[in-house]
C-alpha positions as CSV (number, residue, x, y, z in Angstrom):
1,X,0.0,0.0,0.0
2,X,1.2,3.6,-0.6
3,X,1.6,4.1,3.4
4,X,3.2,1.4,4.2
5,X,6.6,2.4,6.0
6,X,9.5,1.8,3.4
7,X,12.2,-0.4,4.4
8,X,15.4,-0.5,2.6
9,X,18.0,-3.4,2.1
10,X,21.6,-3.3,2.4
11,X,22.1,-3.5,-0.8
12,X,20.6,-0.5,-1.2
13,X,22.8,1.6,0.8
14,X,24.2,3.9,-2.7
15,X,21.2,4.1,-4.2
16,X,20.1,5.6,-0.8
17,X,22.9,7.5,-0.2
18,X,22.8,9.2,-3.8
19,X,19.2,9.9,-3.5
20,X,19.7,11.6,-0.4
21,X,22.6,13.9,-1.5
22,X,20.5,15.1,-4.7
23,X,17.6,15.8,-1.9
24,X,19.7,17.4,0.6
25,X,22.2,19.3,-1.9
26,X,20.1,20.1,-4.9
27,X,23.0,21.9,-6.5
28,X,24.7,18.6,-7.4
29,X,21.8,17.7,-10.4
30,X,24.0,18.6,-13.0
31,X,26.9,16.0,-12.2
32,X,24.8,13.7,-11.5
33,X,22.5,14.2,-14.6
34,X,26.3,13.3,-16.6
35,X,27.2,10.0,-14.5
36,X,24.1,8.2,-13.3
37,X,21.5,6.7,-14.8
38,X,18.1,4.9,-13.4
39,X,20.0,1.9,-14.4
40,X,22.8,1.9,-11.6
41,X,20.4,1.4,-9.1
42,X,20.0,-1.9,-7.0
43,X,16.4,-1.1,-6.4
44,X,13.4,-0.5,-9.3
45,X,11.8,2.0,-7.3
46,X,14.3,3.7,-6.7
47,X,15.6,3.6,-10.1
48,X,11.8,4.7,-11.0
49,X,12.4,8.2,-8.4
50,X,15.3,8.8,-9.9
51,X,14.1,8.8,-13.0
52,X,11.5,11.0,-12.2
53,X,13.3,13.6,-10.5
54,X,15.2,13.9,-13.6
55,X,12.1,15.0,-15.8
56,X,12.8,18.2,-13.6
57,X,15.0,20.9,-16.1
58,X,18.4,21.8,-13.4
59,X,16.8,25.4,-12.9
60,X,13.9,23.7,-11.0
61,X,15.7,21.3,-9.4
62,X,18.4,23.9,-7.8
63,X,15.4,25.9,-6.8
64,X,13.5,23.2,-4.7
65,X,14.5,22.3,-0.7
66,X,14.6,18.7,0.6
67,X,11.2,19.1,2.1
68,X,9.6,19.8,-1.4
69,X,9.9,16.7,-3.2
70,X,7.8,14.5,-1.1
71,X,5.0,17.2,-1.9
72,X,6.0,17.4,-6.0
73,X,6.5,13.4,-6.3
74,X,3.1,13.0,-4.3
75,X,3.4,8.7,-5.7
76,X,7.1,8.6,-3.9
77,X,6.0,10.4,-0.7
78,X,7.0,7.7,1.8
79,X,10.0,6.3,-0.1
80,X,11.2,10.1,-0.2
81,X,10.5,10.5,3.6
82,X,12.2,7.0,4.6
83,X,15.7,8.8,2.4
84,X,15.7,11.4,4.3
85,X,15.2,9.9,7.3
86,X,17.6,7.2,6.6
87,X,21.2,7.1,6.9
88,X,22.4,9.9,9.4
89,X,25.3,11.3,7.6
90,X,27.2,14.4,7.9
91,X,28.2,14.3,4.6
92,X,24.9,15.3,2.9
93,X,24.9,18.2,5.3
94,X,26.7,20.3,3.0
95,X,27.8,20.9,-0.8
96,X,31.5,18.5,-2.0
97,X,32.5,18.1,-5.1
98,X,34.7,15.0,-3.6
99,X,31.6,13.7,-1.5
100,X,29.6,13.3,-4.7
101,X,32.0,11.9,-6.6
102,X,32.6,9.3,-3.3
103,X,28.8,8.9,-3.9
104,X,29.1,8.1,-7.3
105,X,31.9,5.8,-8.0
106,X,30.3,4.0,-4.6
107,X,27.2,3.4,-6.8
108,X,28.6,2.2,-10.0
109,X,30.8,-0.2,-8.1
110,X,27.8,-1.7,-6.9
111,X,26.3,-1.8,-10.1
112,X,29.8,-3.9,-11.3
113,X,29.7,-6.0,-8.5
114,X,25.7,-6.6,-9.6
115,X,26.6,-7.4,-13.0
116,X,29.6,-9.4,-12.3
117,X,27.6,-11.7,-9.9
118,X,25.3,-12.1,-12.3
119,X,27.4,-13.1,-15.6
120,X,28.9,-15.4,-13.1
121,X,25.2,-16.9,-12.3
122,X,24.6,-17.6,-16.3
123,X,28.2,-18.8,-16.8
124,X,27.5,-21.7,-14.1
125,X,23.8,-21.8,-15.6
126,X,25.7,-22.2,-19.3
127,X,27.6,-24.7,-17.9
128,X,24.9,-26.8,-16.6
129,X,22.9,-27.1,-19.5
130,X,26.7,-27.9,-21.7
131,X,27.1,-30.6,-19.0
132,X,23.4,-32.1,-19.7
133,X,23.4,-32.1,-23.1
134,X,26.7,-33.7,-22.8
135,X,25.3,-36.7,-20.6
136,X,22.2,-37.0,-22.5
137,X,24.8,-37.6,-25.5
138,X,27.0,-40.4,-23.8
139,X,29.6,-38.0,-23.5
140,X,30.3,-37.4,-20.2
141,X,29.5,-40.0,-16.8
């Protein structure tokens, strides 16, 4: 249901943290606009937010404080409320250039350890079926 409190997995800890940054320190749009995309995120709603905060031009975004999105992405209000409420970190308190980019290359690694894992899943998948067909053919005991 739309008010059910929104729990987060570890997993999701980047997409969290970058979410949170782009609430708290509107200013960073921009960069993030260039190096993220919905598809680096762990989570499909969260992916889905992101996505949508990005139909916003910079101009609007910059203009807007953390409060305001919950009221502007009225379908995302409790996931937006659970970020902000999540993760204390001091970091998000202010504007870095370094902090973002910490941010950033914290969520693509995540995205490359996803991806990794999972070409590692359908290699062993690959060579189950090779294996089968194999045995099914006499080939192998």
């Amino acid at each position: 249901s739309p008010n059910a409190p929104v729990r987060f997995l570890p997993q999701e800890r980047c997409d969290i943290e970058l979410l949170k940054y782009l609430f708290k320190q509107p200013v960073s749009v921009e960069k993030v606009r260039m190096y993220v995309t919905p598809d680096d995120f762990s989570n499909k709603k969260n992916a889905e937010l992101f996505a949508r905060l990005l139909q916003l031009s910079d101009e609007e975004f910059k203009m807007l404080q953390p409060i305001d999105f919950q009221d502007i992405f009225i379908e995302f209000h409790q996931r937006i409320i659970a970020i902000l409420e999540s993760i204390k970190d001091p970091r998000t308190d202010s504007f870095s250039e370094t902090v973002l980019d910490e941010i950033i290359f914290s969520l693509k690694n995540r995205k490359i350890s996803r991806l990794k894992s999972q070409m590692q899943n359908d290699e062993e998948e690959d060579l189950k079926k090779a294996e089968e067909i194999l045995i099914q053919r006499g080939y192998a005991a």
